[in-house]
C-alpha positions, 0 to 999 in steps of 0.5 A: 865629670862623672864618678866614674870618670873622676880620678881616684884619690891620692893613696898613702904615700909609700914609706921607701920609693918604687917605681912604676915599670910600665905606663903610658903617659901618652895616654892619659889626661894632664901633662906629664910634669902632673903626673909625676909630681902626683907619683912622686908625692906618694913615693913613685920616683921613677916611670918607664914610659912605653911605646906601642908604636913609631909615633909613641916610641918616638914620644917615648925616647923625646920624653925620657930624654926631656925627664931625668926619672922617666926612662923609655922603652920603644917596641911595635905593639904586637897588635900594631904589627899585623895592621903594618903588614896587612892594613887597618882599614878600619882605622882601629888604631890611633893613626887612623886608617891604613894601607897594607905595607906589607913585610917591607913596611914591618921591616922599615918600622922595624929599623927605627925601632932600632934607632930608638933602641940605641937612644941612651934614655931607652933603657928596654924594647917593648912591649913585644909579644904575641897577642891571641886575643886582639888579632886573629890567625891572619895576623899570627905572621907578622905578630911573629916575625916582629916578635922574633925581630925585636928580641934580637934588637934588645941582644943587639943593643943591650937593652931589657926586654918588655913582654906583652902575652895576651893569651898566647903563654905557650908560644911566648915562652916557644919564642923566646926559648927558640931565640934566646931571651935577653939577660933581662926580660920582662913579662909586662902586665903578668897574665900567667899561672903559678905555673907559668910563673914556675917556668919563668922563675927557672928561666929567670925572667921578670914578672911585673904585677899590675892592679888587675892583681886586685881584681876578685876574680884574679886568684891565679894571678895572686897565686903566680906572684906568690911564687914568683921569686921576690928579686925578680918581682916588679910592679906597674900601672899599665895606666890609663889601664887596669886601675887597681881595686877599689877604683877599676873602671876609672881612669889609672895613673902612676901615682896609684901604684901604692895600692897595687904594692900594698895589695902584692905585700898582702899576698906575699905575707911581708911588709909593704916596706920590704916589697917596695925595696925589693921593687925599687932595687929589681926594676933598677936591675931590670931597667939598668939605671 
């Protein structure tokens, strides 16, 4: 195993629990009984896992069912719906080559995610959205239609939802605005302005940090979360994705989230206590449980 590849260290354990609100355990090495006693050790004592498609929403639901402080959410990727309705035949997703299903294939996808939705231990639909930069104008459509699709899914069944906007802020909020959002929804991996986070902060909407907010480069994010209101901030991994600094490029799991919450204390100018009880308390409201 290289350096690079190696797992960071174990951070300073949090003095007041948090809670990891997005990752995807399903992706990342070791069982997921590891990785929770590692989280819990440094005081992240709940995980929302997320699925991206039928298969993970599935994993989702089985393993919050199978764990008393992991909850699910279940959702088609925005990048998972085109290659539903159009085919992949590049097998670029982790089902491997497909063919086109067409709208009746999204529609019957559509419907299990349903099903999972209802499920007790699901407490959100996600990740949604749009997504600009993984798939291209042909597949603008079925992003949209499944978008639009599931956000009824979280009105009908009561459920947060968990929001993936990849380069595409101004049709997101368009959407949602044009449906109506849920009463609690979440802007997962914020990738937003203060701007943005103006608008969201009228609109009510969470806005959930990751460690890319770390990044040297990530100043408009730093500046989005100073804004944000401090009752409708969260924080997550996203993990095995966007490992926090010092350790970006390595592999990112939940029981990193203490160097994201000390890096977002910094920026607000507060304690990291304060930021973590306002965490655990938002993502508890955000989440319902």
């Amino acid at each position: 195993m290289t350096a690079k590849d190696a797992p960071p260290p174990l951070p300073e354990p949090l003095l007041i629990a948090v809670a990891d609100s997005h990752t995807h355990l399903d992706m990342q090495s070791g069982t997921v009984e590891e990785a929770l006693t590692k989280a819990a050790a440094v005081g992240v004592s709940t995980v929302v896992q997320v699925g991206c498609d039928l298969k993970g929403s599935q994993w989702a639901a089985d393993t919050a069912a199978a764990h008393a402080n992991v909850y699910a959410a279940v959702a088609l990727h925005p990048n998972e719906a085109p290659r539903i309705v159009l085919g992949d035949p590049d097998g670029w997703s982790r089902q491997g080559a497909r063919e086109a299903g067409g709208d009746a294939a999204l529609d019957d996808a559509l419907t299990e995610i349903e099903r999972l939705a209802a499920l007790p231990d699901v407490r959100a639909v996600g990740e949604t959205g749009l997504d600009y930069f993984r798939t291209g104008p042909e597949g603008m459509a079925a992003q949209e239609r499944s978008f639009r699709a599931h956000i009824e899914i979280a009105k009908r069944q009561g459920k947060a939802l968990v929001i993936h906007d990849r380069e595409a802020h101004a049709d997101v909020l368009r959407i949602l605005d044009e449906e109506g959002a849920p009463e609690r929804t979440v802007f997962h991996c914020f990738s937003g302005d203060a701007e943005m986070a103006e608008i969201c902060k009228a609109k009510g909407y969470y806005l959930s940090f990751a460690g890319n907010v770390t990044f040297k480069n990530a100043q408009p994010l730093r500046d989005a979360l100073a804004v944000a209101p401090l009752d409708r901030v969260l924080v997550e991994t996203d993990a095995p994705f966007l490992t926090p600094a010092p350790f970006r490029g390595r592999p990112n799991a939940p029981y990193l989230i203490p160097v994201t919450v000390r890096a977002m204390a910094a920026v607000r100018g507060i304690t990291e206590e304060e930021l973590a009880e306002a965490l655990a308390v938002n993502t508890a409201r955000a989440f319902d449980y």
